[in-house]
mmCIF file of the N, C-alpha and C atoms, coordinates in Angstrom:
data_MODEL
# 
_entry.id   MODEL 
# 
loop_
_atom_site.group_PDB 
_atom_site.id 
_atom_site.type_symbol 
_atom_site.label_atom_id 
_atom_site.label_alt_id 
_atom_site.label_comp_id 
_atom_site.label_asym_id 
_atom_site.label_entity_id 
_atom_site.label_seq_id 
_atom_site.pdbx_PDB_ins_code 
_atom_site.Cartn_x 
_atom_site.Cartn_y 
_atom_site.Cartn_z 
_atom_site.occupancy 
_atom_site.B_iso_or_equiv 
_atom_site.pdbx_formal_charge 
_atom_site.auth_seq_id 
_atom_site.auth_comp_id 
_atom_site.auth_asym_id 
_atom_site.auth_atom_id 
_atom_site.pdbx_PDB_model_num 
ATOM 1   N N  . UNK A 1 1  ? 119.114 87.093  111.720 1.00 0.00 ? 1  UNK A N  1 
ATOM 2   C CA . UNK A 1 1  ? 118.192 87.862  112.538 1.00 0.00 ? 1  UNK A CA 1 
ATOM 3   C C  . UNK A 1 1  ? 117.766 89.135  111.811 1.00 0.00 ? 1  UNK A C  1 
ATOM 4   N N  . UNK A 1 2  ? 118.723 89.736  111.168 1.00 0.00 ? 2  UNK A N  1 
ATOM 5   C CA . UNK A 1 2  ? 118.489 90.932  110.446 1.00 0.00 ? 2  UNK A CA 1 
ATOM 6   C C  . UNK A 1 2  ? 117.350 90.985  109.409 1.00 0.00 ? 2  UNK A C  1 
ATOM 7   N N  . UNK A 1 3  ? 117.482 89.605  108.315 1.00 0.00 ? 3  UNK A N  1 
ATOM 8   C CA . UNK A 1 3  ? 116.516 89.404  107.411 1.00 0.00 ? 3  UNK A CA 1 
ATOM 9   C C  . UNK A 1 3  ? 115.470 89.212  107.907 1.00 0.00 ? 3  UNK A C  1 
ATOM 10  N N  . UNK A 1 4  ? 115.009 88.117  109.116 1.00 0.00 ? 4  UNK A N  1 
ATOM 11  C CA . UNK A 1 4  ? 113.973 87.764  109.749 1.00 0.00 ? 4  UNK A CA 1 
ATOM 12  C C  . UNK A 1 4  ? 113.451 89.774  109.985 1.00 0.00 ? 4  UNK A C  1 
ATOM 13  N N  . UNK A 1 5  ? 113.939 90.092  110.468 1.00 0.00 ? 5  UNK A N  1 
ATOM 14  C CA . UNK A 1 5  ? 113.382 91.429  110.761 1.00 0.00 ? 5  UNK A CA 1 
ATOM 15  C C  . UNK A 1 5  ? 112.569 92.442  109.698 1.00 0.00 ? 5  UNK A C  1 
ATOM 16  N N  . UNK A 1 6  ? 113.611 92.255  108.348 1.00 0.00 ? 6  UNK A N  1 
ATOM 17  C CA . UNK A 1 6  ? 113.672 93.265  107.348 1.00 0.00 ? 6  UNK A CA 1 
ATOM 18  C C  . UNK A 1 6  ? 112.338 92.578  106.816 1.00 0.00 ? 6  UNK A C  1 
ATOM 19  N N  . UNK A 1 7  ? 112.173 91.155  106.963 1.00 0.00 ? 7  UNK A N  1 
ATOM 20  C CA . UNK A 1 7  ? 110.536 90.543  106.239 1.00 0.00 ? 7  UNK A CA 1 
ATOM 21  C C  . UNK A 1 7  ? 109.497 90.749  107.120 1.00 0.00 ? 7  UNK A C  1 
ATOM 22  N N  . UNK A 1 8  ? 109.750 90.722  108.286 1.00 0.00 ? 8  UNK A N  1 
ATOM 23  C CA . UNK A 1 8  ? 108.660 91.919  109.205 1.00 0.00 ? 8  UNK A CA 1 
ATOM 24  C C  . UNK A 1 8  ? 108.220 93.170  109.126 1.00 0.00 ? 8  UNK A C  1 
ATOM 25  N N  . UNK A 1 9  ? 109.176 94.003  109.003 1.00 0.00 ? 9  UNK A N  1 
ATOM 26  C CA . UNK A 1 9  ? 108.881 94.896  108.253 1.00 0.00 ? 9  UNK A CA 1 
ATOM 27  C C  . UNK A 1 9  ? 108.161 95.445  107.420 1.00 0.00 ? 9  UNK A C  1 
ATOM 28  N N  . UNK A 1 10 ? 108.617 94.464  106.398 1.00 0.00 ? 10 UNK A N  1 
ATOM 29  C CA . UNK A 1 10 ? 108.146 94.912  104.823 1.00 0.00 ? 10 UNK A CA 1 
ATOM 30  C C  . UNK A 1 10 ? 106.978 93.783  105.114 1.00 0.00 ? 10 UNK A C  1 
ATOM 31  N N  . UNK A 1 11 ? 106.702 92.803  105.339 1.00 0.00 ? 11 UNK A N  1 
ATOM 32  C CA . UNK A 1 11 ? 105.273 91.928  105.641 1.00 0.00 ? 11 UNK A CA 1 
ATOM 33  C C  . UNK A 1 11 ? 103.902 92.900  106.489 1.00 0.00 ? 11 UNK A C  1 
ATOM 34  N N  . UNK A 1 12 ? 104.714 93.907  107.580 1.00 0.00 ? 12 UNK A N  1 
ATOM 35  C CA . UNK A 1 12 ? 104.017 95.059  107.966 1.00 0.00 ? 12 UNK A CA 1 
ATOM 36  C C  . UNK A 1 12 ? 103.485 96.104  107.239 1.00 0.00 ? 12 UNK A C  1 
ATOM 37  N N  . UNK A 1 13 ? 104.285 96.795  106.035 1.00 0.00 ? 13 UNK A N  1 
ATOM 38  C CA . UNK A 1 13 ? 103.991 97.467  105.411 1.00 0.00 ? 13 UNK A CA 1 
ATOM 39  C C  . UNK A 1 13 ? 103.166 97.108  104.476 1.00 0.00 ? 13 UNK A C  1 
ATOM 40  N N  . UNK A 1 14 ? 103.842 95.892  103.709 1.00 0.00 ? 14 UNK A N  1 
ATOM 41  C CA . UNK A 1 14 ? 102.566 95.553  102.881 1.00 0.00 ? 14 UNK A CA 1 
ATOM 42  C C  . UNK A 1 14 ? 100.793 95.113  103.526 1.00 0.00 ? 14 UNK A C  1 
ATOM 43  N N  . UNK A 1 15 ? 100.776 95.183  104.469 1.00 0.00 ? 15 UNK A N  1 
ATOM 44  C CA . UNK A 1 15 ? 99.247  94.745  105.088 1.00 0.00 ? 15 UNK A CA 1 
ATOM 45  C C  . UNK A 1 15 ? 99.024  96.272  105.456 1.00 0.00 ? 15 UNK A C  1 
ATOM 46  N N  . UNK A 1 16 ? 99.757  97.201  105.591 1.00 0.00 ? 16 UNK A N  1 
ATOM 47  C CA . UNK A 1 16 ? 99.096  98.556  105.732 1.00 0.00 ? 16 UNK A CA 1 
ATOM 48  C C  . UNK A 1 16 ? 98.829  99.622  104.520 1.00 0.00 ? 16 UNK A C  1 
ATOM 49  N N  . UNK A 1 17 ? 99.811  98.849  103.661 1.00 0.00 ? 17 UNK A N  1 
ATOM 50  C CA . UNK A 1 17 ? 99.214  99.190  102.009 1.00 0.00 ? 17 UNK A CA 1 
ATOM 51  C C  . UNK A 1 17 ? 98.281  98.674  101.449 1.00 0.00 ? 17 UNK A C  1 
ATOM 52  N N  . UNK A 1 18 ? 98.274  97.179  101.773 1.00 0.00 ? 18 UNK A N  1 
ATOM 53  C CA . UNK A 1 18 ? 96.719  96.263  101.660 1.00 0.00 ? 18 UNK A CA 1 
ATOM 54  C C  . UNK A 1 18 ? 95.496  97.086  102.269 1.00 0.00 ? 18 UNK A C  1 
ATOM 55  N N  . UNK A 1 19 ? 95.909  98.009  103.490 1.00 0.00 ? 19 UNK A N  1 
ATOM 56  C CA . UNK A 1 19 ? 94.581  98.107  103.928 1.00 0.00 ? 19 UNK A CA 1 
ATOM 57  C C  . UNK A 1 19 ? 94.182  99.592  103.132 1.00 0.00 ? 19 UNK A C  1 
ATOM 58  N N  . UNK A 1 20 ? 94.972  100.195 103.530 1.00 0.00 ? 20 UNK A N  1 
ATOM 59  C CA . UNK A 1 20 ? 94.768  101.351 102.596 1.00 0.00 ? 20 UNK A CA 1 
ATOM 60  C C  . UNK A 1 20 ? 94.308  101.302 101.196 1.00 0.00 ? 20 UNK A C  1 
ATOM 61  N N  . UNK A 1 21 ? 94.626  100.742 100.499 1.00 0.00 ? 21 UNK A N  1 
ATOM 62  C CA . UNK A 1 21 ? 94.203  99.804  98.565  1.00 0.00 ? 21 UNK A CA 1 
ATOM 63  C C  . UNK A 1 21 ? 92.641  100.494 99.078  1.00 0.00 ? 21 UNK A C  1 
ATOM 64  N N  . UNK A 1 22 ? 92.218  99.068  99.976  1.00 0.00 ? 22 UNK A N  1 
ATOM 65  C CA . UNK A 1 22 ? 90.976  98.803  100.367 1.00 0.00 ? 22 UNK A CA 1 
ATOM 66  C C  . UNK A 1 22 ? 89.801  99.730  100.439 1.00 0.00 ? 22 UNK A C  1 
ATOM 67  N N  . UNK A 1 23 ? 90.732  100.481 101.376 1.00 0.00 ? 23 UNK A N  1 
ATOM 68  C CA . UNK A 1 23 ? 89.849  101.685 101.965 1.00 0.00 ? 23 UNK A CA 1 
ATOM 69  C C  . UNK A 1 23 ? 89.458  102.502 101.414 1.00 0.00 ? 23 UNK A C  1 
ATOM 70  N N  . UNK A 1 24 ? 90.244  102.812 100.390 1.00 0.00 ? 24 UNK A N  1 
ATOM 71  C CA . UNK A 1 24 ? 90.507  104.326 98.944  1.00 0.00 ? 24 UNK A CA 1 
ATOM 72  C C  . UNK A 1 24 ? 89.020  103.320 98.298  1.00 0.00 ? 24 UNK A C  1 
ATOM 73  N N  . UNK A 1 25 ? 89.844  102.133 97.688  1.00 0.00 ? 25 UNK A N  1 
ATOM 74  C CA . UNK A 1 25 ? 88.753  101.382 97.079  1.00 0.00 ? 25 UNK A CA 1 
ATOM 75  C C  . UNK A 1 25 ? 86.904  101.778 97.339  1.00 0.00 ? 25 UNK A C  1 
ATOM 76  N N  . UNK A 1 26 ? 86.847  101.160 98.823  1.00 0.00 ? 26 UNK A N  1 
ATOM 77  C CA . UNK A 1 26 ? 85.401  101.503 99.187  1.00 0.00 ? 26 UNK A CA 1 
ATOM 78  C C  . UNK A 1 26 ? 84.913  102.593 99.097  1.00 0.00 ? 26 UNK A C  1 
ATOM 79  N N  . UNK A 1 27 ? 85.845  104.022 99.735  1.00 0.00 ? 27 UNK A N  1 
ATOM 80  C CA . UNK A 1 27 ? 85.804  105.072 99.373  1.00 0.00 ? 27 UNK A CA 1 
ATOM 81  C C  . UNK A 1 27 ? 85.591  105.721 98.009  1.00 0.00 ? 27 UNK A C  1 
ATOM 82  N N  . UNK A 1 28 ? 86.010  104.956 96.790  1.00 0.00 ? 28 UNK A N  1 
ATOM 83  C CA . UNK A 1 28 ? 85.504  105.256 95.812  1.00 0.00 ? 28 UNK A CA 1 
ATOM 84  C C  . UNK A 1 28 ? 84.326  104.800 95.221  1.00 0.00 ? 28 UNK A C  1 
ATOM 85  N N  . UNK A 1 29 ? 83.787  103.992 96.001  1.00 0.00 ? 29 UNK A N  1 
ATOM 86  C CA . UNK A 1 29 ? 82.389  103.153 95.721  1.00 0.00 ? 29 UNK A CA 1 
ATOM 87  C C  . UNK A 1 29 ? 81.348  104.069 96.353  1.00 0.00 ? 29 UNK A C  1 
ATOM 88  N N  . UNK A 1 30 ? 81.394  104.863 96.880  1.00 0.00 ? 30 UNK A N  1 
ATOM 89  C CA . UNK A 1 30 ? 80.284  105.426 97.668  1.00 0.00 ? 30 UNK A CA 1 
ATOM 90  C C  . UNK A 1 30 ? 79.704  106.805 96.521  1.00 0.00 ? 30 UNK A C  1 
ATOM 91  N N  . UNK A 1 31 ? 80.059  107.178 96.221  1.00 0.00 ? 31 UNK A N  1 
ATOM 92  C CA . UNK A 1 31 ? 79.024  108.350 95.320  1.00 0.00 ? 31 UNK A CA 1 
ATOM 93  C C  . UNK A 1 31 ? 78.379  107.280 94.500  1.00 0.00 ? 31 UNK A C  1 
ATOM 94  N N  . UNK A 1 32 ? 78.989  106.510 93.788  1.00 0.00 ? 32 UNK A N  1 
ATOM 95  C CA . UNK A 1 32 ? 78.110  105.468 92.617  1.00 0.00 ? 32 UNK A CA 1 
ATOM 96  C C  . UNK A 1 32 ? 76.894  104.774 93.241  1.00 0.00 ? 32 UNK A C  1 
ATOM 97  N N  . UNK A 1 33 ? 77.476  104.615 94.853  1.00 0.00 ? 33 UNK A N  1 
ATOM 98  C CA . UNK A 1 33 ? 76.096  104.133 95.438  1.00 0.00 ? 33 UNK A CA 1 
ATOM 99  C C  . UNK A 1 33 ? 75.109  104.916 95.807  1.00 0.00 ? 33 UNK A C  1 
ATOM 100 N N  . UNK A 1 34 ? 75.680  105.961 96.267  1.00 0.00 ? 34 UNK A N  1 
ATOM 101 C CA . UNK A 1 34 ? 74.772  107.380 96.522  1.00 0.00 ? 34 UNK A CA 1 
ATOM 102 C C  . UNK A 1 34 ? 73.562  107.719 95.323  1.00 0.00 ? 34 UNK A C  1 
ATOM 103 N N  . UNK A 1 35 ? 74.460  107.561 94.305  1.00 0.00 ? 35 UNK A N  1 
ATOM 104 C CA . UNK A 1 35 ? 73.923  108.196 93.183  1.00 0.00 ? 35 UNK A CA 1 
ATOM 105 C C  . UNK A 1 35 ? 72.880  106.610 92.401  1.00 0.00 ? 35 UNK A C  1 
ATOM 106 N N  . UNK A 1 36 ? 73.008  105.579 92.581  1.00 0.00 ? 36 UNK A N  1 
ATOM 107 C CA . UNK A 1 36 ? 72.511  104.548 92.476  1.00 0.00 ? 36 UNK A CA 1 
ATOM 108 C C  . UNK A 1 36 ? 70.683  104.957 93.023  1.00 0.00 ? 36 UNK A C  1 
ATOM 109 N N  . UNK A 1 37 ? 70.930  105.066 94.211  1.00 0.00 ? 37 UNK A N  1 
ATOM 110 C CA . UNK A 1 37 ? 69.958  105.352 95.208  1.00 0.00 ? 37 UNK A CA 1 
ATOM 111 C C  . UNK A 1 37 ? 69.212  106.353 95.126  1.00 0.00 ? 37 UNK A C  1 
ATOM 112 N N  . UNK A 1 38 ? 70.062  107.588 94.525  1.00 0.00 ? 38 UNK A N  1 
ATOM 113 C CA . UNK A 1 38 ? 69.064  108.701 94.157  1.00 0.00 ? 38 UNK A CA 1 
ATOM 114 C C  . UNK A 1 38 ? 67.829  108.589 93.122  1.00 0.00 ? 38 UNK A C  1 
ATOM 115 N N  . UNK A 1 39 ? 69.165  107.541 91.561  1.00 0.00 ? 39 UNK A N  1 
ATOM 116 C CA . UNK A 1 39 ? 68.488  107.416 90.787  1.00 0.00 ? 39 UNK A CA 1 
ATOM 117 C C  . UNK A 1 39 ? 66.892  106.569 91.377  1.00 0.00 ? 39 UNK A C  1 
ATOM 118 N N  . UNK A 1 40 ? 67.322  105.429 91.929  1.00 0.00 ? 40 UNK A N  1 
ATOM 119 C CA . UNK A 1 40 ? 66.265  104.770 92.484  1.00 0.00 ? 40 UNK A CA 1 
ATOM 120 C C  . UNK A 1 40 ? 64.775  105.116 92.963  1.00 0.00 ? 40 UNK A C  1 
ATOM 121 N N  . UNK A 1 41 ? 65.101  106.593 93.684  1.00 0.00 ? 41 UNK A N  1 
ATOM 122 C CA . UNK A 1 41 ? 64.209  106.794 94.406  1.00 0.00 ? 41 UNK A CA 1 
ATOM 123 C C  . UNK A 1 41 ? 63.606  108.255 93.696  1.00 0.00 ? 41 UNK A C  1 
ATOM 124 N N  . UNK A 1 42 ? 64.177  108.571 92.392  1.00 0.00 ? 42 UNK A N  1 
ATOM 125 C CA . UNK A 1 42 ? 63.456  109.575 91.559  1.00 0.00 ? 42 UNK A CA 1 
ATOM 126 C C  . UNK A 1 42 ? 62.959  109.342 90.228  1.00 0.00 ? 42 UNK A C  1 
ATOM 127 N N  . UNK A 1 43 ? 63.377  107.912 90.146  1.00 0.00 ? 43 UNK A N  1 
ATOM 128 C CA . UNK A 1 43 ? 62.686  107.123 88.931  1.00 0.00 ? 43 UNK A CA 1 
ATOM 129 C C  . UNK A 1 43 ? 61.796  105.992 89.420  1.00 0.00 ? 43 UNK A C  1 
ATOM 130 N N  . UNK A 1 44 ? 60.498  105.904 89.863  1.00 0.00 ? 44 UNK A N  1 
ATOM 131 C CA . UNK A 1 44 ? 59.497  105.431 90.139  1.00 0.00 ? 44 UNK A CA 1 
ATOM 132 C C  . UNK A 1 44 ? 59.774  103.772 89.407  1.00 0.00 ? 44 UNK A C  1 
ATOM 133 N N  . UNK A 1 45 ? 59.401  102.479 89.760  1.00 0.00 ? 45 UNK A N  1 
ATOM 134 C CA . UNK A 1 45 ? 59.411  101.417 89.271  1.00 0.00 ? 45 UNK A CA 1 
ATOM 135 C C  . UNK A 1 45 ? 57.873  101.532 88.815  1.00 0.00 ? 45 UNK A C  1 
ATOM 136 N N  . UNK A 1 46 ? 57.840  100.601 87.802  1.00 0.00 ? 46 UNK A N  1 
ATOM 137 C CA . UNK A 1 46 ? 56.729  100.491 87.035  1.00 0.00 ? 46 UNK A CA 1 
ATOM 138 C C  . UNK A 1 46 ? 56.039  98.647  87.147  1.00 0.00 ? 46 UNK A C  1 
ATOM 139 N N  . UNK A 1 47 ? 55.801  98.462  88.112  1.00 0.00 ? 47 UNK A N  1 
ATOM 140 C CA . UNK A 1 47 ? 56.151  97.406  88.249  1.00 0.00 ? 47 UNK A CA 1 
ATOM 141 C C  . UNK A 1 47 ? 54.352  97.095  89.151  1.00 0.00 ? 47 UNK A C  1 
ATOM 142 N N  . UNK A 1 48 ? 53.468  97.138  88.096  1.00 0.00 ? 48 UNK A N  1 
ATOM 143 C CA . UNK A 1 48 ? 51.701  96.862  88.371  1.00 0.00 ? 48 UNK A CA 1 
ATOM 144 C C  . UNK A 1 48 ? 51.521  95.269  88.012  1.00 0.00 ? 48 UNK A C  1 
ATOM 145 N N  . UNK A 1 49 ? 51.832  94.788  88.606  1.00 0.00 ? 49 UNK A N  1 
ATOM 146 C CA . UNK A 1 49 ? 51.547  92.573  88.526  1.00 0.00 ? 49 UNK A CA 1 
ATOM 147 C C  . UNK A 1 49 ? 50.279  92.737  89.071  1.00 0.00 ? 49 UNK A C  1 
# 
């Protein structure tokens, strides 16, 4: 019963470290997109078909 528990636990923690990974992750994606977008919209496409 004890082990059954102790892998609950730690099966808990690891999915709240999983989520956290995640979150930092996306969180670090957002200026590159910011800045993606700036570039986008202050460098004109050249694009006369």
């Amino acid at each position: 019963m004890l082990v059954a528990l102790c892998l609950l636990l730690f099966s808990c923690v690891g999915a709240v470290v999983g989520a956290v990974v995640d979150t930092t992750i996306e969180v670090a994606k957002v200026p590159f997109k910011v800045a993606g977008a700036a570039v986008d919209l202050a460098v004109p496409d050249d694009d006369d078909d």
